[in-house]
C-alpha positions, 0 to 999 in steps of 0.5 A: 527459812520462810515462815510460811513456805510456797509450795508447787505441787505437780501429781494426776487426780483423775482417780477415784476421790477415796484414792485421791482425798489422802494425798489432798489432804496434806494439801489442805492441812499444809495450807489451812493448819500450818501457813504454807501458800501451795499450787497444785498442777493437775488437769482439772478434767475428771479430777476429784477432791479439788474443790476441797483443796480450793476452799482451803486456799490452794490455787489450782493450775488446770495443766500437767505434764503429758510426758515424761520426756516432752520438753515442752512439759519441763519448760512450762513447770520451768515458767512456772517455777521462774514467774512465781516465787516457790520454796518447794516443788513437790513432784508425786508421780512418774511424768511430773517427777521426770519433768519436774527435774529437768524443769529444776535444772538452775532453779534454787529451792527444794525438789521433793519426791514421793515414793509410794512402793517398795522396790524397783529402783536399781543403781544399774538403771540409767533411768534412776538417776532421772527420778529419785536417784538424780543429784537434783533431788533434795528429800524422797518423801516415803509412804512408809518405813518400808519404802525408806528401807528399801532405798538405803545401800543404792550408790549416790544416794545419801540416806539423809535424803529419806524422810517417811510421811504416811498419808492420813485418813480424816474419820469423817470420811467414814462417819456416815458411810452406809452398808450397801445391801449386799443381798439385793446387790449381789444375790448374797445370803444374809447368813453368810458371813462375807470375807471381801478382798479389794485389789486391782490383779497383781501378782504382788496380791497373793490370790493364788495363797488365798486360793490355795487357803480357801481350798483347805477351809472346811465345809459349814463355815457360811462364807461367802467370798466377794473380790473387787477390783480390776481383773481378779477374775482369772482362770487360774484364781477362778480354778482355785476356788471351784476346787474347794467347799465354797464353790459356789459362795464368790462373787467377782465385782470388778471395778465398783465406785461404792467400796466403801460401802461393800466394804462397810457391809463385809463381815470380815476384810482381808489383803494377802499381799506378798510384796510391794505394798508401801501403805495399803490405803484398802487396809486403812479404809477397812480399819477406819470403817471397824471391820475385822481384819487380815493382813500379812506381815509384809514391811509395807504394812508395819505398823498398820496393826497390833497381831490379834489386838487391833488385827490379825497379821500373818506371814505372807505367803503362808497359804495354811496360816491364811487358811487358820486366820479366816477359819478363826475369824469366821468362827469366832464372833467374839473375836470379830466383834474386839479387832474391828472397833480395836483398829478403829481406834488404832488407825484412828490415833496413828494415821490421822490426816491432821497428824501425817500432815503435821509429819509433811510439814516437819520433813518440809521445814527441816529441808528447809533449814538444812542450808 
């Protein structure tokens, strides 16, 4: 096994760097914190946290695959793979992990994939056995214990491919962040105690519970309701909550680049999901940020909480135990002012990016020695 591993990466950073910085993270700890010498391929162009991974020592390739079938695609990661000594190659999204395999094809090291949701790998799907089920494949890297679950009982997978690795928050990232002014951004009264939701509209959300919850509150909570994110703004969400004592107290934001300080300056955050989540980053960054939070009790988001110690985690969809859950936190100062210092500290000691790194750089090295 090398002592210091050469790693090529293949994923997109066109996102914004609150999504990207997690998963660069691992780079830059793998690279400065545990000797591993890594390329990254990504188009440099609208990218984000690249500079941070260069100022560690990761060399930056300004190219990625296109296609998922472009064989052009396979053959330029096949070059790369063939010009340049690598012991893994680390393929974190559906076009690199198409081309990455075929790229593969003969070549000795490890491939590795990442799975970041539950789901939606079927043994009846000829497609699987091109990504994550294909022979060529060495290690699945799972977001999650919920994600590894889901794998288990697919025919030609061997379990002992399943390794879970989180990925990790640095709290500097949250140190200085300021409370956006939430009155003069959005007209909201000082005195409402502000519940925010952050999602991108998928029925995986569960808008329609909390819909149906925000119906049962009763009236003179002071709550007003602010959802960020693409496509929220349904008729049918929108119908929901007219119909109900806060009509008037929600605001849609849409895409916001400044979530981290609408979030900073809620009173309380909450996620509804149903399914699908493997680590809800939202969740993370609202603990990491030390606001009161509620989450559901979905596999993607074990042990991101303690109920009523460092959160408070519901059945998904459970509209009236939603409906409980905000009334409590709206009423109960107290409460707030325990849960969000208390999943501070949680998320602090166990999602740490020094620690999930660390967790990468185990799986990585154990791969490594199976031979």
């Amino acid at each position: 096994m090398p002592e210091n591993p050469s790693l090529l990466v293949i994923s997109s950073y066109r996102e914004s760097i609150n999504t990207v910085r997690p998963e660069g993270r691992w780079f830059v700890g793998l690279a400065r914190d545990h000797g591993y010498r890594i390329t990254v391929m990504t188009e440099r162009r609208e990218a984000t946290y690249l500079e941070e991974m260069e100022a560690a020592g990761v060399r930056i390739i300004d190219w990625q695959p296109s296609s998922k079938w472009k064989r052009a695609d396979s053959l330029r990661i096949a070059r790369e793979l063939t010009e340049n000594h690598y012991d893994l190659l680390f393929l974190l999204n559906n076009v690199s992990i198409y081309s990455g395999i075929r790229a593969a094809k003969g070549w000795v090291g490890k491939v590795v994939t990442y799975r970041g949701y539950t789901g939606n790998i079927h043994w009846w799907d000829p497609t699987a056995y091109l990504n994550h089920l294909s022979p060529r494949v060495d290690m699945i890297s799972c977001v999650s214990a919920a994600v590894a679950e889901s794998l288990p009982g697919l025919p030609f997978l061997d379990p002992k491919k399943l390794a879970v690795v989180g990925k990790g928050h640095d709290p500097a990232w949250y140190a200085d962040v300021a409370p956006l002014d939430l009155e003069q951004a959005f007209d909201i009264p000082p005195h409402r105690k502000v519940i925010v939701m952050v999602a991108n509209a998928r029925r995986m959300k569960g808008t329609k519970y909390l819909g149906a919850a925000i119906q049962q509150l009763p009236p003179g909570l002071d709550l007003h309701f602010l959802f960020v994110g693409r496509g929220l703004r349904t008729p049918e969400f929108e119908s929901l909550l007219t119909d109900s004592q806060y009509a008037h107290e929600f605001t849609f934001a849409g895409y916001r680049t400044d979530v981290l300080e609408i979030v900073a300056a809620a009173d309380i955050s909450l996620l509804p999901s149903v399914k699908g989540e493997g680590l809800s980053k939202v969740l993370l960054e609202s603990m990491f940020l030390g606001r009161p939070t509620i989450m559901t009790d979905i596999g993607g988001n074990r042990g991101l909480g303690i109920d009523r110690e460092t959160a408070l985690i519901i059945p998904a969809r459970d509209d009236a135990a939603l409906k409980t859950a905000i009334q409590e936190m709206a009423e109960n100062g107290d409460l707030r002012a325990r849960l969000g210092p208390a999943g501070r500290a949680f998320v602090t000691e166990h999602f740490r990016a020094t620690k999930t790194a660390r967790d990468l750089d185990i799986a990585f090295r154990n791969l490594l020695a199976s031979d």
